[in-house]
N, CA, C and O atoms as CSV, one atom per row, in Angstrom:
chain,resi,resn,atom,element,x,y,z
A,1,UNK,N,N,-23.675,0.386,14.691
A,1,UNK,CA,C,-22.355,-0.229,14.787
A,1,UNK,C,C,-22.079,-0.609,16.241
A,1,UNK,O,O,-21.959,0.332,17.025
A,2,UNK,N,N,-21.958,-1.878,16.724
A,2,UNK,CA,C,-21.932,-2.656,18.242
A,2,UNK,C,C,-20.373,-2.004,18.460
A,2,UNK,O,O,-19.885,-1.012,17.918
A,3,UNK,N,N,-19.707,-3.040,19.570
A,3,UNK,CA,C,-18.633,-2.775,19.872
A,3,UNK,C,C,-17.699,-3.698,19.194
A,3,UNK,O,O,-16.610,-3.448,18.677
A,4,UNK,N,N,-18.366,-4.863,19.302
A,4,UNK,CA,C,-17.790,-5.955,18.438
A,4,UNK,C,C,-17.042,-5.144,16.966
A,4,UNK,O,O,-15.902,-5.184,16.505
A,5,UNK,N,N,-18.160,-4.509,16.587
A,5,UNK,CA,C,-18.010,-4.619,14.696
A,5,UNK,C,C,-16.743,-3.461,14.706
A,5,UNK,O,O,-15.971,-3.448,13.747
A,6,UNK,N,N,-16.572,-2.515,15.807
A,6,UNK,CA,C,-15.618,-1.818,15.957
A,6,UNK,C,C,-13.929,-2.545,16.333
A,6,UNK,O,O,-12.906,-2.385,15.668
A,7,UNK,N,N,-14.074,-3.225,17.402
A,7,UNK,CA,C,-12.933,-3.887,17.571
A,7,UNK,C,C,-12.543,-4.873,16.098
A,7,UNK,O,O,-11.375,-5.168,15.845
A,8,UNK,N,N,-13.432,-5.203,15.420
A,8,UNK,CA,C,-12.785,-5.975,14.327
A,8,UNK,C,C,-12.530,-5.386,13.517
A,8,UNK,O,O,-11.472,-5.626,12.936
A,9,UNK,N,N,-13.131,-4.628,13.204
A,9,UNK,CA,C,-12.506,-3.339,11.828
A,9,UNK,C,C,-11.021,-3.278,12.355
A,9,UNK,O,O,-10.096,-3.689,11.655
A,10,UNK,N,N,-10.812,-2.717,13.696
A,10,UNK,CA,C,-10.095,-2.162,14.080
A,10,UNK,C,C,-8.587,-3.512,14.020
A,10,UNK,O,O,-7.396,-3.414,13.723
A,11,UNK,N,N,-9.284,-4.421,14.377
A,11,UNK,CA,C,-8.021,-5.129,14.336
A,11,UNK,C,C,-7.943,-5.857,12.920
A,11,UNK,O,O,-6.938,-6.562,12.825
A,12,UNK,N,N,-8.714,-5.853,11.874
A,12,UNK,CA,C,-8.671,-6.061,10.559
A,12,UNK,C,C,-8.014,-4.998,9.871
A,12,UNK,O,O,-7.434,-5.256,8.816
A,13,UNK,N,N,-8.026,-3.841,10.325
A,13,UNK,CA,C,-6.928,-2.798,9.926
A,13,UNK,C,C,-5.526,-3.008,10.294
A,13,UNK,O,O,-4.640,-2.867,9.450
A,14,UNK,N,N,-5.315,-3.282,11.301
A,14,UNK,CA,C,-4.213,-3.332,11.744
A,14,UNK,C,C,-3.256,-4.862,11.326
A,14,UNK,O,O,-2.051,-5.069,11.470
A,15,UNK,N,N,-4.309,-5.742,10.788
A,15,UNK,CA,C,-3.772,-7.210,10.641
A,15,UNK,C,C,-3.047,-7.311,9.419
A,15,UNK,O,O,-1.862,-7.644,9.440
A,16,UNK,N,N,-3.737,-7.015,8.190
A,16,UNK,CA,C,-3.054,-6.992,6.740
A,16,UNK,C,C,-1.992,-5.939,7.207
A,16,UNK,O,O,-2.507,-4.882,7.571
A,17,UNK,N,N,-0.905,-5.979,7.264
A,17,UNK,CA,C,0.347,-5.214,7.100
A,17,UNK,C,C,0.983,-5.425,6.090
A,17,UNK,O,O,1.409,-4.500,5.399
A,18,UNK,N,N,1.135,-6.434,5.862
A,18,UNK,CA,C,1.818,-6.822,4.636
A,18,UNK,C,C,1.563,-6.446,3.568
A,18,UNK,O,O,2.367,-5.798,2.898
A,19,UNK,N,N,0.127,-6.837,3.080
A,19,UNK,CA,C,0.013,-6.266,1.814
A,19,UNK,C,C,-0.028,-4.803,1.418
A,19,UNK,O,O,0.297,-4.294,0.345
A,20,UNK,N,N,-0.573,-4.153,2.690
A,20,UNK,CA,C,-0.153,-2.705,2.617
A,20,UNK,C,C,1.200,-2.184,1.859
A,20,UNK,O,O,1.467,-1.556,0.834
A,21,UNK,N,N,1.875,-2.773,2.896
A,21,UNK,CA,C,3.102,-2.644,2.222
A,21,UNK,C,C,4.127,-3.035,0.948
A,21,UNK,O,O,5.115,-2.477,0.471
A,22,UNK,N,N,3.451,-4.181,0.659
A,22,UNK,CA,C,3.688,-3.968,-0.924
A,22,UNK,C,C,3.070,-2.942,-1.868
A,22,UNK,O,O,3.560,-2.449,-2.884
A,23,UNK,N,N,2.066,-2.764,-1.389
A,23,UNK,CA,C,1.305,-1.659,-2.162
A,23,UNK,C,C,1.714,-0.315,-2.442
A,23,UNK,O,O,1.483,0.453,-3.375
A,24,UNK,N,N,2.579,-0.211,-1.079
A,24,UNK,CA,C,3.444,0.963,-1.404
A,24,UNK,C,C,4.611,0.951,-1.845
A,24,UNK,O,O,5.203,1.921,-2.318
A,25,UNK,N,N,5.130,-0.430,-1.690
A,25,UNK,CA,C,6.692,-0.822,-2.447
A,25,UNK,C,C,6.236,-1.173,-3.978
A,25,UNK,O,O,7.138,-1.650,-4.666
A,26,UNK,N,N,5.223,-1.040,-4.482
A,26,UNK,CA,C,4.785,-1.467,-5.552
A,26,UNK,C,C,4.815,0.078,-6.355
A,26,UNK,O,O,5.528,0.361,-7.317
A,27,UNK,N,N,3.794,1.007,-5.639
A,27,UNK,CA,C,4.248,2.547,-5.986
A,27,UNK,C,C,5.616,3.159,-6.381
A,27,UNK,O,O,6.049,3.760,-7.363
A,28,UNK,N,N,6.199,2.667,-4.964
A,28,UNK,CA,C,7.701,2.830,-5.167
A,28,UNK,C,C,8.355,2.525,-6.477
A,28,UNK,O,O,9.340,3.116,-6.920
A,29,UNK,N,N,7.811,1.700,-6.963
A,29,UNK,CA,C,8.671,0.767,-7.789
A,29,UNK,C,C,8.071,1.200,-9.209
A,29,UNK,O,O,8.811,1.232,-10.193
A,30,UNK,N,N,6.843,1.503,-9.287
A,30,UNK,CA,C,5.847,1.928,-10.262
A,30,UNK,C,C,6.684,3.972,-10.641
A,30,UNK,O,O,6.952,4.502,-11.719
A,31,UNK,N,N,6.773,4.310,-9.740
A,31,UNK,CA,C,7.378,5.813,-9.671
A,31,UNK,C,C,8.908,5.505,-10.409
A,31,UNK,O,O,9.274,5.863,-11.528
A,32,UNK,N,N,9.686,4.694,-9.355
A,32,UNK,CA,C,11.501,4.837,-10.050
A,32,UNK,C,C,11.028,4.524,-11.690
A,32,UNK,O,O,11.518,5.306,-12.505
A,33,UNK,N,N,10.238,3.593,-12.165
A,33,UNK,CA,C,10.254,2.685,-13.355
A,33,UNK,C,C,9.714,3.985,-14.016
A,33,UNK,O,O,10.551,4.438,-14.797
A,34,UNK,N,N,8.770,4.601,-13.959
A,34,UNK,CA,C,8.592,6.436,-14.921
A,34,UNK,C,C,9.843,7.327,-14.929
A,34,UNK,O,O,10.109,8.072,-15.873
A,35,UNK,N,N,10.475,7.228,-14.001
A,35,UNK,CA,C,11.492,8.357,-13.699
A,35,UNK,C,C,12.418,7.453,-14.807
A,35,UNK,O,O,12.922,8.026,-15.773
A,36,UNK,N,N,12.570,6.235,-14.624
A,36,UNK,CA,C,13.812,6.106,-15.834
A,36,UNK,C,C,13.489,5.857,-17.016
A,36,UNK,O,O,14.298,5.750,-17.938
A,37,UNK,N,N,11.938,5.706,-17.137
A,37,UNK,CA,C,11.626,6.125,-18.483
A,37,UNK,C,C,11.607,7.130,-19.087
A,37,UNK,O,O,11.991,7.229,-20.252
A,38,UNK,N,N,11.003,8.361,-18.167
A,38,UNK,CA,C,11.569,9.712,-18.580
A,38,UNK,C,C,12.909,9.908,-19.060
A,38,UNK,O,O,13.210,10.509,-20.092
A,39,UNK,N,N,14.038,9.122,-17.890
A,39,UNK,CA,C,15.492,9.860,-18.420
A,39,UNK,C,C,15.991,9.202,-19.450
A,39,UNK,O,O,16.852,9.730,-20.154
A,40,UNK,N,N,15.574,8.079,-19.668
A,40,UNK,CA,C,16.345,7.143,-21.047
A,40,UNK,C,C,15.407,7.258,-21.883
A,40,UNK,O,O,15.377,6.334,-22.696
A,41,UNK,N,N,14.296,8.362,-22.053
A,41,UNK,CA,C,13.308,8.381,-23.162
A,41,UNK,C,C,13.772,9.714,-23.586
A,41,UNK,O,O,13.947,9.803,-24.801
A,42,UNK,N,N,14.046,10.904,-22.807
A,42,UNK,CA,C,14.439,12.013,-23.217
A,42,UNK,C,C,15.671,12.248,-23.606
A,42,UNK,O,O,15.991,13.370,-24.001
């Protein structure tokens, strides 16, 4: 692994932010949507 292939990982990690973050607003959203299936199912 050069230095190159490190700095790009590194800033290819850091570049997608976005979709990260839907991914977890997607969880988010995936979690509330069970929880009110639980309470309007029980």
């Amino acid at each position: 692994m050069t230095h190159n292939d490190v700095r790009r990982s590194r800033t290819r990690a850091s570049a997608p932010r976005l979709p990260y973050d839907g991914i977890a607003l997607f969880a988010v959203l995936v979690s509330l949507g069970s929880w009110l299936f639980f309470w309007f199912g029980d």
